[in-house]
DRENDO-1510 file (C-alpha; in Angstrom, 1 decimal, always signed):
<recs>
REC; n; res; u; v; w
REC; 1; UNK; +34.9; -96.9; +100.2 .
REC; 2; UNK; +35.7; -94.6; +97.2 .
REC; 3; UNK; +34.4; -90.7; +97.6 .
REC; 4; UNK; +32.3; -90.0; +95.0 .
REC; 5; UNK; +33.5; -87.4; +92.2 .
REC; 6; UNK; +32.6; -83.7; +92.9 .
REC; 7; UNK; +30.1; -82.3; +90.3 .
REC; 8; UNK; +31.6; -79.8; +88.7 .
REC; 9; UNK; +29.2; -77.1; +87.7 .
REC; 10; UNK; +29.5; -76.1; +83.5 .
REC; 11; UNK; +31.2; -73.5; +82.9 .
REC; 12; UNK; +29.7; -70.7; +81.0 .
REC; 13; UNK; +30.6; -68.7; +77.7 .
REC; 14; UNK; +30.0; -65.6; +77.6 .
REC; 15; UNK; +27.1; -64.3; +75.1 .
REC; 16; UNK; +28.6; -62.9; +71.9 .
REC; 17; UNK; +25.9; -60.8; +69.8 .
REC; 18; UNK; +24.9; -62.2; +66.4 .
REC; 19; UNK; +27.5; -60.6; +63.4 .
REC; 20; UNK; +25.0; -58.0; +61.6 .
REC; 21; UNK; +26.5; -57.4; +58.1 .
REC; 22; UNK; +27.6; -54.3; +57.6 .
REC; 23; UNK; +26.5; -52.3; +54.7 .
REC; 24; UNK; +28.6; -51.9; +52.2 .
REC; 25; UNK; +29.8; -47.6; +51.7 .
REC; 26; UNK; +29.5; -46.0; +48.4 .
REC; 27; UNK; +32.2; -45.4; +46.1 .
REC; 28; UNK; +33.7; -42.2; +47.0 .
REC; 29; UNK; +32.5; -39.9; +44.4 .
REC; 30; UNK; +34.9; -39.1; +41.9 .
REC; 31; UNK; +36.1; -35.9; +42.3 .
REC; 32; UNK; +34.4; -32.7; +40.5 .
REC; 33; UNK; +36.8; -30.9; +38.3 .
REC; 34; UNK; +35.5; -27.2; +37.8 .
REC; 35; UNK; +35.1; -26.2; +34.5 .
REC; 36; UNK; +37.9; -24.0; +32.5 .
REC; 37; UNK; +37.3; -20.7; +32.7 .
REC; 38; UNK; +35.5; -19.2; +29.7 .
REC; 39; UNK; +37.7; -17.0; +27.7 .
REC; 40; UNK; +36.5; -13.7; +28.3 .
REC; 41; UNK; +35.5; -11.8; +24.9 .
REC; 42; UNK; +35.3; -8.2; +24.5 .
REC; 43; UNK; +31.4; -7.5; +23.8 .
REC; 44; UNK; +31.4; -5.2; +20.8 .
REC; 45; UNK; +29.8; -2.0; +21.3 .
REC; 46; UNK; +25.8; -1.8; +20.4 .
REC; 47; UNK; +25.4; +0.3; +17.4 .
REC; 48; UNK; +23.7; +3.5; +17.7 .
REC; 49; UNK; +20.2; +3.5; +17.1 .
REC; 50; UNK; +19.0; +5.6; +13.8 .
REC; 51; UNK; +18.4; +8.8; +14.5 .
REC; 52; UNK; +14.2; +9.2; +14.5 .
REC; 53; UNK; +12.9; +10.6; +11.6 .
REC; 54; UNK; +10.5; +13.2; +11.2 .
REC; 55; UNK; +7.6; +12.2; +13.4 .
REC; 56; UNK; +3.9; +12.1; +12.3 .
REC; 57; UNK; +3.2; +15.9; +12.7 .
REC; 58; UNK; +5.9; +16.9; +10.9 .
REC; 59; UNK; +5.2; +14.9; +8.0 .
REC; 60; UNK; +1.3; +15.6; +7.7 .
REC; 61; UNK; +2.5; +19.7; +8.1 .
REC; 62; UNK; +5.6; +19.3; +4.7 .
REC; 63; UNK; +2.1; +17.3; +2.7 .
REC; 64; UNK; -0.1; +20.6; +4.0 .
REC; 65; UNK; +2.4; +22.8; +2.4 .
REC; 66; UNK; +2.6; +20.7; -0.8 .
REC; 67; UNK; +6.2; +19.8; -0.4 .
REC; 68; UNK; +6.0; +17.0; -2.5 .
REC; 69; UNK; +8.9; +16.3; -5.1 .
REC; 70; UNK; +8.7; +13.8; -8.0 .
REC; 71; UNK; +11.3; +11.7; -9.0 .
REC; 72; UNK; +11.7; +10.2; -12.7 .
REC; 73; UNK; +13.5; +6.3; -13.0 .
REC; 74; UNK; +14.3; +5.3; -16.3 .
REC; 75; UNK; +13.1; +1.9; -17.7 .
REC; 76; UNK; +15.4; +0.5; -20.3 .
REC; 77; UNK; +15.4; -2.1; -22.7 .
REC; 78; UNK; +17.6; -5.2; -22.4 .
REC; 79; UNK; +20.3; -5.8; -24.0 .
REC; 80; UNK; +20.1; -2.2; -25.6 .
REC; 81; UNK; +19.6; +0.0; -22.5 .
REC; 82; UNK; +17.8; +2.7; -24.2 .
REC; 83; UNK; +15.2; +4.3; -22.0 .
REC; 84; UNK; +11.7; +4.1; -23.5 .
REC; 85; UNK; +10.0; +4.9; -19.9 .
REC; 86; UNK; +9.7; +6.1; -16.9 .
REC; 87; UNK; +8.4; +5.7; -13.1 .
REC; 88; UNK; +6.7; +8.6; -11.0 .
REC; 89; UNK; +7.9; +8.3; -7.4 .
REC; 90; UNK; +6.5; +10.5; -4.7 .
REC; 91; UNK; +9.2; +12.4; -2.2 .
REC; 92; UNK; +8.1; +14.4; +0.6 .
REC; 93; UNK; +10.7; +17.3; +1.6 .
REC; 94; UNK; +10.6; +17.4; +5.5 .
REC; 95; UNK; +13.2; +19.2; +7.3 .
REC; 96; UNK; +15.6; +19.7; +4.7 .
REC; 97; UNK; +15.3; +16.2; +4.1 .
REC; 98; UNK; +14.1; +13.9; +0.5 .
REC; 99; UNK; +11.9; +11.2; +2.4 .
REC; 100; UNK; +10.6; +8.0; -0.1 .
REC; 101; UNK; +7.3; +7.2; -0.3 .
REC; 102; UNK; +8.0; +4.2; +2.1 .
REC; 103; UNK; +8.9; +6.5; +5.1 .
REC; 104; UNK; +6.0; +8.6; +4.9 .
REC; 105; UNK; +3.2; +6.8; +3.9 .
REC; 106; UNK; +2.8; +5.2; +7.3 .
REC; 107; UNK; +1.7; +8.5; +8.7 .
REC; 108; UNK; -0.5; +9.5; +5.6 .
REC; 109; UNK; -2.1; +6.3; +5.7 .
REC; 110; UNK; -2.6; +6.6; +9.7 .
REC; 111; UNK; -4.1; +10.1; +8.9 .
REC; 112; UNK; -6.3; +8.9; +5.8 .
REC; 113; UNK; -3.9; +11.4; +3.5 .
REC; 114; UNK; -2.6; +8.6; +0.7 .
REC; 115; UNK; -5.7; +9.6; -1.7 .
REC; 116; UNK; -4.8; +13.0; -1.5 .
REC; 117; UNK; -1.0; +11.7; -2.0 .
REC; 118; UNK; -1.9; +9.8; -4.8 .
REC; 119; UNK; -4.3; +13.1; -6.4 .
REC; 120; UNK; -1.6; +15.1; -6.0 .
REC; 121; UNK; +0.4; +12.6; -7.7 .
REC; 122; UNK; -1.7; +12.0; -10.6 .
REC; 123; UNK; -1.7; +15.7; -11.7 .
REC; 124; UNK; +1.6; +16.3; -11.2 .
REC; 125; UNK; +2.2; +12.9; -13.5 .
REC; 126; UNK; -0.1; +14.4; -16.1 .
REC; 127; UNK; +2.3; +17.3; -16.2 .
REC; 128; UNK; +5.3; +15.0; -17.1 .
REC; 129; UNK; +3.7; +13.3; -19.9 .
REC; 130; UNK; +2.5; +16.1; -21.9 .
REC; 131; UNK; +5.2; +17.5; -21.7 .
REC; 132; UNK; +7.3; +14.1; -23.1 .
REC; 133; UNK; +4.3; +14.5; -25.6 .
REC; 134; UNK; +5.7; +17.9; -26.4 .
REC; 135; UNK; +9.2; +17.2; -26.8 .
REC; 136; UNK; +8.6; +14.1; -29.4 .
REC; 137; UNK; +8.8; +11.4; -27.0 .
REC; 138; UNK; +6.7; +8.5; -26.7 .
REC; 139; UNK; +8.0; +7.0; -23.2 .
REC; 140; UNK; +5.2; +6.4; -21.1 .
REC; 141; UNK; +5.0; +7.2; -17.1 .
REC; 142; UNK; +3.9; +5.1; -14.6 .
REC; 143; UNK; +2.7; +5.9; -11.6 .
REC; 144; UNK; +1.8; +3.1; -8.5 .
REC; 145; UNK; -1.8; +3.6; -6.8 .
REC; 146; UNK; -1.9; +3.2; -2.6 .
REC; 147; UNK; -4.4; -0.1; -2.2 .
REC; 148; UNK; -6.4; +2.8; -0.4 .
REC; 149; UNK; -7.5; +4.5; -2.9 .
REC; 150; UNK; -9.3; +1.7; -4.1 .
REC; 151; UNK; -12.0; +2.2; -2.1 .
REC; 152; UNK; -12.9; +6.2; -2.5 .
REC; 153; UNK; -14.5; +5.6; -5.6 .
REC; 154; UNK; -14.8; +9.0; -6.3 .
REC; 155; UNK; -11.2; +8.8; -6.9 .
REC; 156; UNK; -11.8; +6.5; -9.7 .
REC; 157; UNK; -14.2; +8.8; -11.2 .
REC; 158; UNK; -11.8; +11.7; -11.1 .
REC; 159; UNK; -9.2; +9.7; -13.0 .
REC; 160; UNK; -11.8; +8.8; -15.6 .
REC; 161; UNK; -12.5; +12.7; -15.9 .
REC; 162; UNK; -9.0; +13.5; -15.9 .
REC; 163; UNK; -8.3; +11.4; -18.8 .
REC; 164; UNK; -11.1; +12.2; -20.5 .
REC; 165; UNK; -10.6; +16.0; -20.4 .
REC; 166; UNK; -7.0; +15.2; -21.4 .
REC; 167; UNK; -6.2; +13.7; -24.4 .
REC; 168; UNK; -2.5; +13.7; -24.3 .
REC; 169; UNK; -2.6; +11.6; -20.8 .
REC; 170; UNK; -2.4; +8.3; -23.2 .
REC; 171; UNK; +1.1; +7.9; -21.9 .
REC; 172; UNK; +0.0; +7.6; -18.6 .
REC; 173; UNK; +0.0; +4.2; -16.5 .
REC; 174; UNK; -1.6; +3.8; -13.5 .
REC; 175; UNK; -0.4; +0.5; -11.3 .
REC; 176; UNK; -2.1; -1.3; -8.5 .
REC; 177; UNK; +0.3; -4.2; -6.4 .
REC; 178; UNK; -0.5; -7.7; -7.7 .
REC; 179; UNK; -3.0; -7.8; -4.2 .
REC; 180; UNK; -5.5; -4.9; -5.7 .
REC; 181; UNK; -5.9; -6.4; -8.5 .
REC; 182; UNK; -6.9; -10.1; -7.0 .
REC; 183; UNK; -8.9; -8.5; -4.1 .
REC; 184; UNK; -10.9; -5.9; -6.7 .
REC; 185; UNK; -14.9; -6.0; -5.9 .
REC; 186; UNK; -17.7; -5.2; -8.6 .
REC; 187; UNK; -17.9; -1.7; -8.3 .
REC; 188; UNK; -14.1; -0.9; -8.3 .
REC; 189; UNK; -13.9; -3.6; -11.6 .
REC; 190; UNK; -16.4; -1.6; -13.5 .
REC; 191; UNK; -14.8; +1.9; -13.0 .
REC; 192; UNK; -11.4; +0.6; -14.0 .
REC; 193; UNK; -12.9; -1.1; -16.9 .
REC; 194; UNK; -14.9; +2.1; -17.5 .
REC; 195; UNK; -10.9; +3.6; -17.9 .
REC; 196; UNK; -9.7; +1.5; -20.1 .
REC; 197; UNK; -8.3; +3.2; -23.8 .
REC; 198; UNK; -7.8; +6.5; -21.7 .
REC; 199; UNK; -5.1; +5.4; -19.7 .
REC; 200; UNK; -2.7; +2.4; -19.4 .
REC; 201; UNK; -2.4; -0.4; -16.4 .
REC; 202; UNK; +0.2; -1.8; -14.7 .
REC; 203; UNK; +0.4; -4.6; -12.1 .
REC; 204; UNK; +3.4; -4.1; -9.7 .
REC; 205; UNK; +4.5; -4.6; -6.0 .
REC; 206; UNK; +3.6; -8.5; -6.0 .
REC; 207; UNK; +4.4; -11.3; -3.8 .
REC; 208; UNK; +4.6; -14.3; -6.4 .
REC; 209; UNK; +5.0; -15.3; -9.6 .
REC; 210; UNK; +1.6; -16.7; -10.2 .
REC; 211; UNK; +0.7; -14.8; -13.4 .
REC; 212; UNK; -2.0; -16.0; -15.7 .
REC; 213; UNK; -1.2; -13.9; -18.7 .
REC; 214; UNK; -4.5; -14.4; -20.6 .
REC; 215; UNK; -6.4; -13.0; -17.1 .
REC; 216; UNK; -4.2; -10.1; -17.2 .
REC; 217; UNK; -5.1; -9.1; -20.8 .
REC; 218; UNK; -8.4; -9.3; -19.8 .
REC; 219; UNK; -8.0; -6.7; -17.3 .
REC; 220; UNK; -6.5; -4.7; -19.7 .
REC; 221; UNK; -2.7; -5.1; -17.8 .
REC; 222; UNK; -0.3; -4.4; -20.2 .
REC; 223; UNK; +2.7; -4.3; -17.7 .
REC; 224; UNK; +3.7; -6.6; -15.0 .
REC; 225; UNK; +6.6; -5.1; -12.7 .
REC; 226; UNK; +8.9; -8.0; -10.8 .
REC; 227; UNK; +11.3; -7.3; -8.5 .
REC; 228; UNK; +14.5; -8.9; -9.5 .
REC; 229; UNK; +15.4; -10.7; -6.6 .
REC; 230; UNK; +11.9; -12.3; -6.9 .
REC; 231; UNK; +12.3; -13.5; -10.3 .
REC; 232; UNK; +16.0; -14.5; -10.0 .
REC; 233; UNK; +16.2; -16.2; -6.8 .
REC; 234; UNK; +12.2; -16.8; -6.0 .
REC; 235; UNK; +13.1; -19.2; -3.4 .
REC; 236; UNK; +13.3; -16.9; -1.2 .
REC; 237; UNK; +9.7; -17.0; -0.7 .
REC; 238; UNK; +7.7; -20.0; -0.1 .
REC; 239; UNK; +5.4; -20.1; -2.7 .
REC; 240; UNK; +6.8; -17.4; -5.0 .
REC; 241; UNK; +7.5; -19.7; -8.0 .
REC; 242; UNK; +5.3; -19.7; -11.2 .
REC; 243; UNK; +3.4; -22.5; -12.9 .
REC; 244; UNK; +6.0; -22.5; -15.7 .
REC; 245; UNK; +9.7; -22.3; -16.2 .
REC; 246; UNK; +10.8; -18.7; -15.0 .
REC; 247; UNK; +12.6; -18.6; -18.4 .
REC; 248; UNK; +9.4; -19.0; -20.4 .
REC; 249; UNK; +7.6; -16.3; -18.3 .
REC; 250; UNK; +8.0; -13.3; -20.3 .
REC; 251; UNK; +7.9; -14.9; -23.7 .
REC; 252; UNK; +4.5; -16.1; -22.0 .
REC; 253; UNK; +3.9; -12.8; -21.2 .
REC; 254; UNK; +4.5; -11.4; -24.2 .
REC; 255; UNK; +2.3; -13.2; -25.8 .
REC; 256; UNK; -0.7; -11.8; -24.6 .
REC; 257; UNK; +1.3; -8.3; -25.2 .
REC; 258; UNK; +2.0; -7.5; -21.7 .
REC; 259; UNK; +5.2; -6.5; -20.9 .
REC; 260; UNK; +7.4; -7.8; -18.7 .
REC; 261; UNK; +9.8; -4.7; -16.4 .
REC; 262; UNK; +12.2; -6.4; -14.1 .
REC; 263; UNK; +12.6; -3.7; -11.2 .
REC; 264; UNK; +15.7; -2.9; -8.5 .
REC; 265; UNK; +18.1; -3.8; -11.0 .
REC; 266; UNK; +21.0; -3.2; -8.2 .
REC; 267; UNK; +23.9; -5.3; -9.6 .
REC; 268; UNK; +25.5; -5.5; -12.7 .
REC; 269; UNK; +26.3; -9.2; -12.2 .
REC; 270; UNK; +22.4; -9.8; -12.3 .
REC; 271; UNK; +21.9; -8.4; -16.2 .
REC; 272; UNK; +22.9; -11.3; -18.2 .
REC; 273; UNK; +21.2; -13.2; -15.8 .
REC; 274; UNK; +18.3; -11.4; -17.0 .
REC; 275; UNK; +18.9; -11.2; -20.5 .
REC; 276; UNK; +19.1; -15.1; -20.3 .
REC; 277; UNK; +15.6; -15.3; -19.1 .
REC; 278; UNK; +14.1; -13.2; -22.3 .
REC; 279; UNK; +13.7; -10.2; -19.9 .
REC; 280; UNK; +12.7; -7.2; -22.2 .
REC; 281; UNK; +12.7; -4.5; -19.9 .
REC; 282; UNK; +15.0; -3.4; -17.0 .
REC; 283; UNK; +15.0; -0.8; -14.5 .
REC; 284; UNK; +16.9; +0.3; -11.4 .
REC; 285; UNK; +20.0; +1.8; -10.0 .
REC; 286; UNK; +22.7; -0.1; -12.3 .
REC; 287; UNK; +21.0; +1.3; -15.2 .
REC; 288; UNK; +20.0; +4.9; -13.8 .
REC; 289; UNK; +19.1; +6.3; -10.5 .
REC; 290; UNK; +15.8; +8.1; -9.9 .
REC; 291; UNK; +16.6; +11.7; -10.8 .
REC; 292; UNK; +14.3; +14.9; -9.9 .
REC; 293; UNK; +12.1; +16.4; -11.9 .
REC; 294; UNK; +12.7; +20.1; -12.3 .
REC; 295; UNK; +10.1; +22.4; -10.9 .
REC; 296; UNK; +9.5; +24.7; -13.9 .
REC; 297; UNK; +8.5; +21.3; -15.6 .
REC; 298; UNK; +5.8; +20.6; -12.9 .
REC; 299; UNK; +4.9; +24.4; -13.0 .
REC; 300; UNK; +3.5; +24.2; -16.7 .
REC; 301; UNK; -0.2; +24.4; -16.9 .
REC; 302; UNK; -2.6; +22.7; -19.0 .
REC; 303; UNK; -4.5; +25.6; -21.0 .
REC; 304; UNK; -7.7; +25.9; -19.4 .
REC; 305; UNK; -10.6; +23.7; -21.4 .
REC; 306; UNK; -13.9; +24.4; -22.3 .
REC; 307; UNK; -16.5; +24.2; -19.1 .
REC; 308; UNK; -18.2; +20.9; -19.9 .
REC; 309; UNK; -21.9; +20.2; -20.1 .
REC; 310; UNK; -23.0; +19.5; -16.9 .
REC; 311; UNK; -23.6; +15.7; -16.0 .
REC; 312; UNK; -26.7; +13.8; -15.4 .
REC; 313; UNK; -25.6; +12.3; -12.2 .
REC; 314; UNK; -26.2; +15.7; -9.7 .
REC; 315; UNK; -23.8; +13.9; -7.1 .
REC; 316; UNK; -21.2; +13.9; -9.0 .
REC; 317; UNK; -19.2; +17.2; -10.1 .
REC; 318; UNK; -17.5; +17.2; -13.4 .
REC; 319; UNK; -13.6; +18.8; -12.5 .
REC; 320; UNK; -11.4; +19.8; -15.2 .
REC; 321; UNK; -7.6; +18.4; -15.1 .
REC; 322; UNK; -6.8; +22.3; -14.4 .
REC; 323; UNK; -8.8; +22.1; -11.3 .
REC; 324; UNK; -7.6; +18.7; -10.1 .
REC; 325; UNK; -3.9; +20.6; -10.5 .
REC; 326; UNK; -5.3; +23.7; -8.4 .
REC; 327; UNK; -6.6; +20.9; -5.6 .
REC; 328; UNK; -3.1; +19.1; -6.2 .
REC; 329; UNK; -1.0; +22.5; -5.2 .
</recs>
């Protein structure tokens, strides 16, 4: 009988974990190269401040002690050059030293002082004129107003006595920047209008070219003063150009017989630029600088006038141009 086969029991595998996917690394990053070093420049040396000038107290004390220069720049005519007038500029000696107008009137105009400036001015201008009068010539002197002054009308008055006491100040000019004359209010318009035929007007200092000639006439303007880089490269301010062709501006001008005085002449390369334009009038340091006026010119005296009747208006005191000079020194 056969012996039955033997089960034989399965034989077992052993367990093998599930593969799990590996993840996958990053590129190695590529390797940072440091930037060159910057080739080191020398740093130039700061420039020295300006040394301070004269401060406020200084300045108020050299107006207190009438240290006040005038200065005389020609205006010529173009192509000709022949000086047919002037400009008054105001100096203040401080410390041995000529300031301009534009370094001291900061401090007069913090201290309320430019009316006085511009008093002082006005008589000492008289002065020049009469005697131009006296020596045959017919050259006329301007002289620029602070925007200030404006509004002391009693200042406006005192010019209309001035010129009224004194003839011979026909020559005389008075300018206001291009700004005065657009912001003027009632009352200032009517004194100004009330000097008209005594004394001339200018329009000066101004920011465009936006000039309506009739409208000048009929503020009795007979001179507009440009600055020459305004006129000859007005670009340089947004909104500086005029209505017109800048070469038809003076002939435009002239036509309602103002003239037309092209200022800070500094280059000689810029006068037949100028003459091209029709430009009558020049003025500025290629054609002459702004010279001193001798002091036994300013010392000259008007002869002292008849007292004048007394006014109706008791507010207001009648002063002769003698006494304005006394209040000027």
């Amino acid at each position: 009988m056969a012996t039955p086969p033997i089960p034989v029991p399965p034989v077992e595998t052993a367990w093998t974990p599930p593969a799990i996917a590996r993840p996958v690394e990053p590129p190695a990053p590529a390797a940072i190269v440091p930037p060159a070093s910057p080739v080191l420049r020398p740093i130039p040396p700061r420039p020295l401040d300006p040394a301070p000038g004269p401060d406020d107290r200084a300045i108020l004390a050299a107006f207190d002690r009438d240290q006040i220069e005038v200065y005389l720049q020609p205006v010529v005519t173009l192509p000709q050059r022949k000086v047919v007038a002037y400009e008054a500029q105001a100096r203040l000696r401080v410390d041995d030293q000529s300031l301009e107008a534009e370094q001291i009137l900061p401090a007069l105009e913090r201290h309320g002082r430019t009316t006085e400036l511009d008093r002082r001015m006005l008589a000492r201008t008289g002065t020049i004129v009469r005697h131009l009068a006296r020596r045959g010539s017919d050259a006329r002197v301007t002289y620029g107003l602070s925007p200030l002054s404006l509004f002391e009308l009693g200042f406006l008055k005192e010019i209309g006595r001035m010129a009224s006491d004194e003839q011979g100040l026909a020559g005389l000019d008075v300018a206001l920047s291009q700004a005065s004359w657009r912001g003027l209010d009632s009352g200032q318009t009517s004194l100004l209008s009330a000097l008209r035929g005594r004394v001339g007007f200018s329009l000066d200092r101004p920011t465009d070219l936006r000039f309506d000639a009739r409208d000048l006439a009929d503020h009795g303007i007979a001179q507009v003063k440009v600055p020459a880089e305004l006129l000859l490269r007005p670009t340089v301010a947004r909104g500086a150009l005029t209505d017109i062709a800048v070469e038809d501006l003076a002939p435009a001008l002239a036509r309602a017989r103002v003239r037309l005085v092209v200022t800070d002449v500094n280059a000689e390369a810029d006068v037949p630029d100028l003459i091209d334009l029709n430009v009558p009038y020049a003025q500025g340091g290629v054609f002459a600088p702004a010279r001193p006026v001798r002091g036994d010119i300013l010392a000259s005296l008007p002869p002292e006038p008849t007292p004048p009747p007394p006014q109706n208006d008791p507010g207001t005191e009648r002063r002769s141009f003698r006494s304005l000079l006394r209040r000027a020194g």
